[in-house]
N, C-alpha and C positions, 0 to 999 in steps of 0.2 A: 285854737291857734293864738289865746295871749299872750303867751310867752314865746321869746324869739326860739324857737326851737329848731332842730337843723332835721330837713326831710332830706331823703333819698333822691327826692324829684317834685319840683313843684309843674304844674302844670297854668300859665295862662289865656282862661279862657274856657266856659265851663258847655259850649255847645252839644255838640254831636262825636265832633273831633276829639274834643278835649278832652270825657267823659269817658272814648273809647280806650284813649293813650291811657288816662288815669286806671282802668280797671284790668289794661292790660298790664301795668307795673304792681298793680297791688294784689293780682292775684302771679305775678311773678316773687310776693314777697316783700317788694319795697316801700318803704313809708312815702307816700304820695299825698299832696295837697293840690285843691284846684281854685283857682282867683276866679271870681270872674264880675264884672259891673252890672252886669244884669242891664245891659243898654239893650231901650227898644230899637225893635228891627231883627234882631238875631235870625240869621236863616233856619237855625234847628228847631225854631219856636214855631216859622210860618209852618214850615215845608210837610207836606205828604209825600214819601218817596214812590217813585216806580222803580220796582229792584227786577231789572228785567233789562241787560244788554243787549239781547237779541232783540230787540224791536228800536234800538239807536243807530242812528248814520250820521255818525260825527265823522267827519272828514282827519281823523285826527290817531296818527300809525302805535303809537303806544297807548292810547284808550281804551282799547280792546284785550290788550295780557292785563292792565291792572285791574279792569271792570273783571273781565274772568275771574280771574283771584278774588277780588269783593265778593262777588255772587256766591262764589266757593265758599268762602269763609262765613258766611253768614248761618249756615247750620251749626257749625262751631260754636260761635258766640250765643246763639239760644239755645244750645246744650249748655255751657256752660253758665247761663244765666238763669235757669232751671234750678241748674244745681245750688244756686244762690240764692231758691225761691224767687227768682223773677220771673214771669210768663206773661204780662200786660205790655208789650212792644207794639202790637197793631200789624203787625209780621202775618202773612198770611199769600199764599196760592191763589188766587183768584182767577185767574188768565188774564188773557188779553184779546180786544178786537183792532186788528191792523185794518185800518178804515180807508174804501177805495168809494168816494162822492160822488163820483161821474166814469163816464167809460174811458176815458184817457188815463186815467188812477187806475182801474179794474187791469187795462190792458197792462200796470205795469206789476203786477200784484205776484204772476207765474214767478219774474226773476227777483220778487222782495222774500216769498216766499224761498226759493234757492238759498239765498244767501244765507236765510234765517235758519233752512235744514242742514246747509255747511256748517255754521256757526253751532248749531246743535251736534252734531257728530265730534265737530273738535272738541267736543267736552265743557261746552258753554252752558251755564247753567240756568235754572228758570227759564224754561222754554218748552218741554214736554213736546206732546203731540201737537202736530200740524196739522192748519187742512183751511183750503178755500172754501168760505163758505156762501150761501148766498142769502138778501138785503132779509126774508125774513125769517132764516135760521140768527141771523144775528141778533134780530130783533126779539126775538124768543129767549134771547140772552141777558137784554138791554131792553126792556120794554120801551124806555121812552125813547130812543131812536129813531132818526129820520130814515127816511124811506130811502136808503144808500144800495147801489146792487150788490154789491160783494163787500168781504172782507176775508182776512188769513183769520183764524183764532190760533191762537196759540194756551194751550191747557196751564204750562208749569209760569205763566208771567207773576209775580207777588207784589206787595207792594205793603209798606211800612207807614206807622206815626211818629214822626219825628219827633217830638216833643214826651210819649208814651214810652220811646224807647231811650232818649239822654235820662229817664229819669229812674228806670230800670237800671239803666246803667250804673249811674252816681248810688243809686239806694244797694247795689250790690258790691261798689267798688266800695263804698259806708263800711259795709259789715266786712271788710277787708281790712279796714282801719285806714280811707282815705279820707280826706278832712276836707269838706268846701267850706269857701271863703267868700266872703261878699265884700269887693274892695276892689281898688284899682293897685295894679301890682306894673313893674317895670323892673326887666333885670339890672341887677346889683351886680356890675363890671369891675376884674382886678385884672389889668391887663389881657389874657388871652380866656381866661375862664369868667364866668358866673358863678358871683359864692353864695348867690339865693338872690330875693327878687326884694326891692322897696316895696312893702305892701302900706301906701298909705304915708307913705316916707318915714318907715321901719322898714330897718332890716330884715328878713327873715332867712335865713342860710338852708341852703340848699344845695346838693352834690352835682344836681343838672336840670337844667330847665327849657320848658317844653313851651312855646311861641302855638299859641292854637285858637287866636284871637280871630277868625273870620275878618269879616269886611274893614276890620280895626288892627290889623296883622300890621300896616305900614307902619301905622304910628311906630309900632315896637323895634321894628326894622331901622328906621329913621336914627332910635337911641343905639342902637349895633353900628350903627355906622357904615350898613349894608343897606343895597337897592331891594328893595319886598313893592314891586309895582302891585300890588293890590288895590280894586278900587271897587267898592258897594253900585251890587244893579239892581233896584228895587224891583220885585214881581209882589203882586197885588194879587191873592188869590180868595177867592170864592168860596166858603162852606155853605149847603143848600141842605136843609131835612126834607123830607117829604113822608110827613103822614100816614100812614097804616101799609108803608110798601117795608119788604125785606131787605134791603139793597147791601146786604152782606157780602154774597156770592156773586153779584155783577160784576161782569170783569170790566178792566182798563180797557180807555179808551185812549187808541193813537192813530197817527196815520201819518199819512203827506203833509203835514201841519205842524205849526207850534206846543199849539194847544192841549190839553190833555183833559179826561176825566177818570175820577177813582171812586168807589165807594167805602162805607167803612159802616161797621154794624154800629146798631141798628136800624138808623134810616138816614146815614149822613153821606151826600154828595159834595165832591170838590172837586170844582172848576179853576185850573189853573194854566198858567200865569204869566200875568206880564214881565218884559225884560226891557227895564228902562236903563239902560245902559246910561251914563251920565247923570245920574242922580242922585249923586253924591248922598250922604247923609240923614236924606229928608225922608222921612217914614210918614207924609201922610195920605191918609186916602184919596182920591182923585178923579172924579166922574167921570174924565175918559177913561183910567184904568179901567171902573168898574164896570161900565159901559160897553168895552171893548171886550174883558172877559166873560158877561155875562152873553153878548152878543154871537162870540166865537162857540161858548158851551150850547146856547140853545140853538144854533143851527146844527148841533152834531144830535144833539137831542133835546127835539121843541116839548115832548111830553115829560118836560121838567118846568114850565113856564110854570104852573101852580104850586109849586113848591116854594120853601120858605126862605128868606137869606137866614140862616141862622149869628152867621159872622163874617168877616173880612179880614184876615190875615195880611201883613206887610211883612215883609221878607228881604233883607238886603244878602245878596248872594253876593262873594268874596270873590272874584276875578282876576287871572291874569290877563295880561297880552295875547299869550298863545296858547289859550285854556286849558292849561295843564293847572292842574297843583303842584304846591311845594311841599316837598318830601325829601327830607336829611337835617347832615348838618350845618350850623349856619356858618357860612364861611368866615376864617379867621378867627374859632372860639374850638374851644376843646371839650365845651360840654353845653353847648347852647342846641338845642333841636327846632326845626320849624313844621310845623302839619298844618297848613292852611290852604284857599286858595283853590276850593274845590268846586266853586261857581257852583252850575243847576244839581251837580253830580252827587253836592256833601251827605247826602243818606246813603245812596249807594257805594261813594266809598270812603267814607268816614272812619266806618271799622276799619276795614285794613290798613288805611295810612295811620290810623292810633297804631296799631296792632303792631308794626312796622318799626315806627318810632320806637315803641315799647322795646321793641328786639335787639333797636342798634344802641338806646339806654343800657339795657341789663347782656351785653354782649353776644346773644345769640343772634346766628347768620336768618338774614332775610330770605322768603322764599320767593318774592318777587324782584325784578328788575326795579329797582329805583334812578336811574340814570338821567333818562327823561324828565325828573322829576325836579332835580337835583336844585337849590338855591343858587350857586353858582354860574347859573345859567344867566344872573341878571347885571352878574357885575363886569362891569367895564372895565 
């Protein structure tokens, strides 16, 4: 990209989101470029995803058709990422233990279990078989596990590496002939359109441009002269090895709780994470964080105390007000797009809100409801 050359679609912002838009425009054909600062903190660097809506209770009435849709979509994209020679995602089945600690949880587990066999029938994906199980069937699952009475397992739960899978992405949207860029990029405004983006304060032209900047989405909002309430929630999370165990096939750990555990071949546990809401910009580690979440993971499983910190992950998740994402486009611009703003959710639905953008870019009809989603929702 030395020369001011004019793309199809540039894309700002090179995380999960923006990876996803890019490979779905360039394998729609289009010449696509992706900016992005390479600022610490990015959520698709921390995050381990849980790709598994059936075990969510967000209070929240359109999170459940776009998570359905994500989940759907996700055999899609690593078929077709296959086909581009990519298969190192971290993407895998593992299930899930829905974790009931005392007999007040246990008692409530028949109707979590209900909801979660509804949600499987309406065609909700990543869920498979059901079944209450009891504290050392589970344990047989999760060896290091506390001594809990019950829990649901669920067989179809998966769970993703976020950082394993933007780069699958970018190396096959690559051989597509998408071009990333390391630089600070702001769109290049002529009245109602974007004619490409100041990469560096150069031009570079461009036929429409794609806003996919995470917890950084405001600033760009700010230059549109649009409201994008976005605002960075640091979570702090946990990588643990442990030693001659296989902890491949251990399934996700959830429950009544915040908290969560995952594992990841060949002996990597992640204990995750905090939500420090108000914490603006500052990505550094912090002894309550680590305090709080190594606290929280070894009471769900103390036979992890001997294992190793491997690392610490910081993660600023991108936030709305009413934790939705923003999805469409940016109001008052004729070719400006926004995908950001996907808080704890952006693994699980990253792809489809790219995938999304990508369609309402190259004029093909969406197969989800985006209304809910919509930027216009914030202007006064």
């Amino acid at each position: 990209m030395a020369e001011a050359k004019a793309h199809d679609a540039i894309v700002i912002g090179g995380g999960l989101v923006g990876w996803s838009t890019a490979y779905r425009l360039a394998r729609a054909g289009l010449g696509v470029a992706v900016v992005d600062r390479a600022d610490p903190g990015q959520a698709t660097a921390a995050g381990a995803g849980i790709i598994s809506p059936g075990t969510t209770f967000r209070p929240l009435p359109a999170f459940y058709p776009l998570s359905k849709a994500a989940v759907a979509y996700y055999p899609t994209m690593l078929a077709e990422l296959a086909e581009d020679g990519e298969t190192e995602t971290g993407y895998e089945e593992v299930g899930c233990l829905f974790l009931a600690r005392d007999e007040a949880e246990t008692a409530l587990l028949p109707e979590t279990l209900a909801i979660m066999t509804q949600r499987r029938d309406d065609g909700v994906a990543n869920i498979g078989d059901l079944a209450i199980v009891d504290g050392t069937t589970a344990r047989s699952l999760f060896p290091p596990l506390a001594e809990f009475p019950a829990a649901i397992h669920l067989s179809g739960a998966a769970r993703v590496d976020g950082r394993l899978l933007r780069d699958s992405l970018r190396r096959a949207a690559e051989k597509r002939g998408a071009v990333a860029v390391t630089g600070t990029a702001e769109p290049a405004i002529a009245g109602d359109r974007a004619v490409g983006v100041l990469l560096d304060g150069r031009l570079v032209p461009a036929d429409h441009v794609v806003i996919a900047g995470g917890a950084w989405s405001n600033d760009l909002g700010d230059l549109l002269g649009i409201t994008l309430p976005i605002e960075p929630q640091r979570g702090q999370i946990i990588h643990l090895e442990l030693p001659g165990a296989d902890t491949g096939r251990w399934p996700i750990l959830q429950g009544y709780f915040e908290h969560y555990l995952l594992t990841f071949r060949p002996n990597r546990i992640v204990i995750g994470a905090t939500r420090e809401t108000g914490s603006g910009y500052d990505v550094r580690m912090t002894a309550g964080g680590v305090q709080r979440v190594l606290s929280e993971g070894l009471a769900l499983a103390p036979g992890l105390a001997t294992a190793t910190i491997a690392e610490i992950r910081i993660g600023l998740r991108p936030m709305t007000p009413d934790g939705y994402p923003v999805i469409g486009r940016a109001p008052g611009f004729a070719n400006v797009y926004l995908c950001t703003g996907h808080g704890p959710s952006g693994l699980q639905l990253g792809p489809i809100s790219g995938a999304a953008v990508a369609s309402l870019i190259h004029g093909v009809a969406t197969e989800i409801d985006l209304s809910a989603f919509g930027p216009e929702r914030f202007q006064s």
